[in-house]
Steps between C-alpha positions, in 0.01 A plus 500: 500500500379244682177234467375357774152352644517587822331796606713779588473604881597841638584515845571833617675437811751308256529682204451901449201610262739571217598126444145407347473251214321583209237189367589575144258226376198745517645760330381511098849561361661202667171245592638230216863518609447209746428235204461412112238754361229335248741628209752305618329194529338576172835531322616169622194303439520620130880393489391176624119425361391372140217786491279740678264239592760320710648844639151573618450151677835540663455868580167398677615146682836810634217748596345167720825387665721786477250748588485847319574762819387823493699702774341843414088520575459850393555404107551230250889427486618185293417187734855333621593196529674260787840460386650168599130334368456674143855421437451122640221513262634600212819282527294148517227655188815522269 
């Protein structure tokens, strides 16, 4: 598996029809593979907070900056989270 953000081009005078890419991102079973779920986040925020209050006002200033994707439209998943900025987060709000 790879992730990328670059949108995947078939040309078919290059490559033959069976050497499509799947965008697994939209699918329901794998849409929170590409980041830190809201359980994760959650988990560490109560390993690192005093209380809920703070693990709320953290979870919300994460949802602001971090962002909360949701890759699949069709029904609620659990939101997920950019990576490299949750964890960047979390490391300075220990």
């Amino acid at each position: 598996m790879y992730l990328t953000s670059v949108i995947p081009l078939l040309l078919s005078n290059i490559t033959s029809g069976f050497n499509k890419q799947e965008n697994l991102s939209f699918s329901p079973q794998y849409s929170t593979i590409y980041g830190l779920t809201q359980s994760d986040i959650l988990g560490a925020l109560k390993a690192i907070c005093n209380d809920e209050k703070e693990v709320q006002e953290h979870l919300e200033e994460l949802k602001f900056y971090a962002n909360g994707y949701h890759f699949y439209d069709e029904r609620i998943v659990e939101p997920v989270f950019n990576t490299h900025s949750a964890l960047l987060y979390l490391q300075v709000s220990k």
